[in-house]
N, C-alpha and C positions, 0 to 999 in steps of 0.2 A: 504494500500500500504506500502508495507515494503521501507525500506532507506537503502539500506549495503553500506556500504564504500570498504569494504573490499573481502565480497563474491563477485565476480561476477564468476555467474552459466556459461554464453558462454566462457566466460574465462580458467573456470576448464576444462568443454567438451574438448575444443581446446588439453590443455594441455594432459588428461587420453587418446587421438585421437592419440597425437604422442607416450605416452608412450606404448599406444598397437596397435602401425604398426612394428610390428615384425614377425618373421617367424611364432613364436608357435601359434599353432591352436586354442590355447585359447585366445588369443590376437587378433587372426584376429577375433574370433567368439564375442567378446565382442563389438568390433567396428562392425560389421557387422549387430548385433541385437539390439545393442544399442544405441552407440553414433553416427554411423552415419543417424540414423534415427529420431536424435534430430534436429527440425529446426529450425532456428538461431536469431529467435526469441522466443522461449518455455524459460520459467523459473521454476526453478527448484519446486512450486507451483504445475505446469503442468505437474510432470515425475509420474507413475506408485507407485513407489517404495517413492516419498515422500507422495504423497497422501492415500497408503495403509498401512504404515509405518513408517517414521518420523512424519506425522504430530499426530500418535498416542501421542506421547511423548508430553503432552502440556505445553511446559515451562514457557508463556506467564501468565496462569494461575498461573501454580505453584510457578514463583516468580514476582507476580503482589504487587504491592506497596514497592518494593525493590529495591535499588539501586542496581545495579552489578558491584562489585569491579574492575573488569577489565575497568570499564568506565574511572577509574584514571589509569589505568597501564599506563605499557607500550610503547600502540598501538595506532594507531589510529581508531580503533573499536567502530565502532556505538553502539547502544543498540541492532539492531536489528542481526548484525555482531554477538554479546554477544548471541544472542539467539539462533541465527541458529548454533553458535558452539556447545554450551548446547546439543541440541538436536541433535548434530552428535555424540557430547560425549555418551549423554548418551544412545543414539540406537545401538552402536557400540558395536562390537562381540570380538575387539581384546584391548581394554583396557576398562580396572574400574577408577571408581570414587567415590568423598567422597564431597558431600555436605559442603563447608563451611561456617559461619558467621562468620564475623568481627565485635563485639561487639561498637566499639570506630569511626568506620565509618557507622554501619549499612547497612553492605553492605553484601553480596550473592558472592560466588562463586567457582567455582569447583577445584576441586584438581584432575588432573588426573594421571593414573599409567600406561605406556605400559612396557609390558616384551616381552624381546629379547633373544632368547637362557636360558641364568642361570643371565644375568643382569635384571633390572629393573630401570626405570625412574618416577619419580613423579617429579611434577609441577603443580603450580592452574597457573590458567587461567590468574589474575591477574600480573603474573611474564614473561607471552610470549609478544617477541616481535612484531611487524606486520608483518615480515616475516615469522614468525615460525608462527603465524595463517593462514597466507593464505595457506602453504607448510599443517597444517593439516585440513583445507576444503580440499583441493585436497587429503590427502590419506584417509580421511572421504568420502567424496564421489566417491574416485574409490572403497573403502568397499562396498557402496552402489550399485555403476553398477554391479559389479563383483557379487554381490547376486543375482540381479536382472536379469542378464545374464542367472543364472544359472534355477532359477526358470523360465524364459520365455524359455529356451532352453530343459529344463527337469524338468518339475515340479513333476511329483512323486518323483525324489531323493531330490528333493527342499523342499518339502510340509514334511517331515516327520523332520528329524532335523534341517535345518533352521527354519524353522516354530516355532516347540520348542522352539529356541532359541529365536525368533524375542518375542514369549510372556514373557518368562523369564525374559529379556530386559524389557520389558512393567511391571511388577512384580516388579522388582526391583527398579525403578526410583518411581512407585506409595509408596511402604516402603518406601525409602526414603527420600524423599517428606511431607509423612505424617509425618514422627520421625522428620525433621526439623522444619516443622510446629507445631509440640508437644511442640519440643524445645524452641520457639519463643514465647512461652503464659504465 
């Protein structure tokens, strides 16, 4: 049984519910295939889209016997909070990341990158505060509906470059992973 302090799954639905009751079609088609079809007890464990794909990402494993630096930040972020971000981070399509250790606390964790137009942002994990985590669970997981919309509403245009993608994603966190674990011996 996971503990989030911070995720709460009915919470984001509610919120991605109001941000796509708008006119455009693909807003209503999103709430209409997916979020309103989520019932108001499902946890995000139970959605399609974590079980065929985030929970590929196994960060549990990958940083088992680690502390995660964010546990000191900021935030008031669980461990488990630290995890499920990890693994939006690192399954997500629209920013990169960079494995960090902190030698002097022994501690894990991400540095991420979103680019906007011609700018760019980096930040680890350890430096947000609990509002700027919970604000990227929800646009972490509207990436996630909005995929998964797409694949249940058209999966031949789905299945060929999301698909790609979602392995390359999977590829890249395994490198990763292992080069930090190299690093560590």
């Amino acid at each position: 049984m996971n503990h989030y302090f911070l995720f709460h799954f009915q919470a984001i639905l509610e919120a991605l519910r109001e941000k796509h009751q708008t006119d455009e079609e693909n807003d209503k088609e999103i709430n209409d295939k997916v979020l309103n079809r989520i019932g108001p007890k499902a946890e995000i464990e139970d959605m399609p889209f974590y079980r065929d794909y985030l929970a590929g990402f196994d960060v549990e494993r990958a940083f088992y016997g680690y502390k995660l630096a964010a546990e000191n930040g900021n935030s008031a972020a669980t461990r488990d909070d630290l995890l499920m971000l990890f693994r939006f981070v690192v399954a997500s399509f629209s920013s990169s990341y960079e494995i960090l250790f902190d030698e002097e606390t022994q501690s894990v964790d991400l540095s991420i990158t979103v680019k906007s137009g011609g700018a760019s942002l980096t930040k680890s994990i350890k430096e947000l505060y609990t509002i700027q985590i919970i604000r990227l669970f929800e646009i972490y997981m509207n990436e996630q509906v909005e995929l998964f919309a797409l694949e249940y509403g058209d999966p031949e245009e789905f299945s060929e470059e999301a698909e790609e993608q979602q392995q390359m994603q999977q590829k890249i966190f395994e490198r990763k992973v292992k080069e930090f674990l190299d690093n560590q011996e």
